[in-house]
C-alpha positions in Angstrom: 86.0 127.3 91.1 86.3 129.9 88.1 85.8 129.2 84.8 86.4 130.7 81.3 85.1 130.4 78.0 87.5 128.7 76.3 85.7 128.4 72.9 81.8 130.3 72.1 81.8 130.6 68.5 80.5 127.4 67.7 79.1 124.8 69.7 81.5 121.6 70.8 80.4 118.0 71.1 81.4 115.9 73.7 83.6 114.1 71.5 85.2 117.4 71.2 85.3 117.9 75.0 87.1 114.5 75.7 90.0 114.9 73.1 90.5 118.3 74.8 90.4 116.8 78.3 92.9 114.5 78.2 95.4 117.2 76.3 94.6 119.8 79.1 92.6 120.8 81.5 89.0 122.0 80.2 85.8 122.0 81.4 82.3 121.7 79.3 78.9 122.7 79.3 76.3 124.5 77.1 78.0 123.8 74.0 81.0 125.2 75.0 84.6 124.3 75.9 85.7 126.1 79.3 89.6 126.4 80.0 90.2 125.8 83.7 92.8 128.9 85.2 94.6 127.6 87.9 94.7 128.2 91.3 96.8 130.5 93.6 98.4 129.2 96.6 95.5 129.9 98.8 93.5 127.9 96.9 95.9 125.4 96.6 96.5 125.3 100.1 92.8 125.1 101.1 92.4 122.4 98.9 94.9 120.2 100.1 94.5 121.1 104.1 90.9 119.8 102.9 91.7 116.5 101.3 94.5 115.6 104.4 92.1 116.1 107.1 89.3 114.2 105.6 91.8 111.3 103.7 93.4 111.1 107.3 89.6 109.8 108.2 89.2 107.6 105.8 91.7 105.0 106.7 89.5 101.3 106.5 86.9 103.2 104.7 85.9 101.8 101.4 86.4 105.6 99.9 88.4 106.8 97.0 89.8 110.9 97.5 90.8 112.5 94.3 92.1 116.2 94.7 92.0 119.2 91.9 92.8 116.4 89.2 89.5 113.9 88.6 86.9 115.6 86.2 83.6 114.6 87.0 80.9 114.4 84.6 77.3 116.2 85.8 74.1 115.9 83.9 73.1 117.5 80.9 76.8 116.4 79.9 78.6 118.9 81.9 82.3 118.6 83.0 83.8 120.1 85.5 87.2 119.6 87.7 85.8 119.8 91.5 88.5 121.0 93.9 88.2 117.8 96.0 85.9 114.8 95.2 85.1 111.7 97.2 83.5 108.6 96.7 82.1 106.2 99.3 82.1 102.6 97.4 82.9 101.7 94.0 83.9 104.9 91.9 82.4 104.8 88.5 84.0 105.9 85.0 82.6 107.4 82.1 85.2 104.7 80.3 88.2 102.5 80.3 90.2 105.4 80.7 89.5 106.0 84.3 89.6 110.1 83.8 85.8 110.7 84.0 84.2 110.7 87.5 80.6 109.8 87.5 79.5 109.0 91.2 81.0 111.5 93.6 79.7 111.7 97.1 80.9 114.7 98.6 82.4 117.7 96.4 84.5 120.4 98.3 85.0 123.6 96.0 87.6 126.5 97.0 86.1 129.6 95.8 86.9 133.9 96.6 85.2 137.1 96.6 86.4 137.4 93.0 84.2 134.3 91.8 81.5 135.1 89.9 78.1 134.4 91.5 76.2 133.1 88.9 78.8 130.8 87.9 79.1 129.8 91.4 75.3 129.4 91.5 75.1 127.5 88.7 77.8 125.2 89.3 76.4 124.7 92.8 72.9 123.5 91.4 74.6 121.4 88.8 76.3 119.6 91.4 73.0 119.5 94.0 71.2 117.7 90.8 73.6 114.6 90.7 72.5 112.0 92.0 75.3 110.7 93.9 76.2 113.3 95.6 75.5 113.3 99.7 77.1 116.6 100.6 78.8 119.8 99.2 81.5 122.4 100.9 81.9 125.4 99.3 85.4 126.6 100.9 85.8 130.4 100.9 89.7 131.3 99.9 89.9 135.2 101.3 87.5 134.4 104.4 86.9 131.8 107.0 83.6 130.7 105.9 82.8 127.0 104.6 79.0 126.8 103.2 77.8 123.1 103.6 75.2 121.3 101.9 74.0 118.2 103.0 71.2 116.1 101.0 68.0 115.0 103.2 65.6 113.8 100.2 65.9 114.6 96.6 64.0 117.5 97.1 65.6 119.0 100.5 69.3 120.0 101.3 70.0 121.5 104.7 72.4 124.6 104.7 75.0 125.3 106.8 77.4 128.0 107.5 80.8 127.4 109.4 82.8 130.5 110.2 85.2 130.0 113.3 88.2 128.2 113.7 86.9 125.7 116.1 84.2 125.2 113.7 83.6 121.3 113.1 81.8 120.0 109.9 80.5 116.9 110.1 80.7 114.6 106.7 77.8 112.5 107.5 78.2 111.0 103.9 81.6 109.3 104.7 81.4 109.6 108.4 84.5 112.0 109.6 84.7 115.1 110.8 87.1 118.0 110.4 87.0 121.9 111.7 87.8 124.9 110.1 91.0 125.2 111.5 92.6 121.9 109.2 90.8 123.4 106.6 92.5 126.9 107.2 96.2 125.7 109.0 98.8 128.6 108.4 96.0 131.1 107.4 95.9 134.3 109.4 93.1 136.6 109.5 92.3 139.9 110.0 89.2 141.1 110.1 87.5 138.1 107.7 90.2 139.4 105.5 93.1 136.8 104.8 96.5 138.3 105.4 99.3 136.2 103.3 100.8 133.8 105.7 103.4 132.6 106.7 104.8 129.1 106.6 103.4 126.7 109.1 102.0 129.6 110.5 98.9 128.6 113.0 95.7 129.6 112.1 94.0 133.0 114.0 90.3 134.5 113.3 88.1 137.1 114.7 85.4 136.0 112.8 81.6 135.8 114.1 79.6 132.6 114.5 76.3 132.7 112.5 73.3 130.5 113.2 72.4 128.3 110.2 
């Protein structure tokens, strides 16, 4: 979910943005150009335990899943690459080069202790704002904790907090649900803490539920 500045000493247009986009990955808002780091293999791991268990849903659903790769344009003509983005319909494109998302439903972000809260804050309401978007996960790399966000009115999101392994979220938006143990398969856990796993390890926590 991190991002860093990738240029601040002058302001970039979105022209600018675009050619950068499609030479590498970079992310834009306030003027600036963000470079994207990439992700460990937690994060990559989280990401795509996410995207099988809901893609595995989706089968006859008129849903497109696009993983770590699909940047997605917010308002106030910020850019960003969202872990995991769905759509339920017809996807919509900035252009005829298919690269710009503009109608996500549900956004699932992998993010750790080592994320910086304002710019997860930020990027958080950014996303909440669009228009299109039904639902947002916020999966925690280092801890079994998904934070949900689900839209009610335009005004009103109900907030969720999913913390045990038999956890299951339901995806209202596109009508599956998964639990927390897809989501975290060959994670182990010791006290909220993730120990490096193994391969195809099965998943253990001693987590503690919390009320919502």
């Amino acid at each position: 979910m991190s991002e860093k500045a990738y240029q601040t000493d002058k302001n970039s247009s979105t022209e600018d943005y675009l050619n950068a986009v499609r030479q590498g990955k970079t992310a834009f808002g306030d003027g600036n150009l963000l470079g994207v780091p990439g992700a460990n293999r937690w994060h990559n791991l989280i990401g795509t335990n996410a995207a099988i268990a809901i893609g595995s849903r989706l089968h006859g659903h008129k849903c497109d899943i696009y993983v770590n790769g699909m940047c997605v344009r917010m308002k106030n003509d910020r850019y960003c690459y969202p872990d995991v983005a769905i759509v339920n319909g017809d996807p919509q494109f900035d252009d005829q080069n298919l690269d710009i998302l503009l109608n996500p439903t549900v956004i699932v972000e992998v993010f750790s202790g080592k994320t910086n809260t304002s710019d997860k804050t930020e990027k958080l309401e950014n996303y909440l704002a669009m228009d299109s978007i039904r639902e947002c996960l916020l999966v925690k790399e280092d801890e079994m904790r998904v934070e949900h966000y689900a839209k009610q009115n335009a005004k009103q999101w109900v907030y969720r907090i999913y913390n045990e392994r038999d956890d299951v979220i339901s995806i209202e938006a596109v009508n599956c649900k998964v639990s927390l143990q897809e989501i975290y398969a060959s994670f182990k856990f010791d006290k909220q803490t993730i120990e490096k796993p193994a391969a195809a390890a099965p998943a253990n926590t001693a987590t503690t539920q919390k009320a919502a």
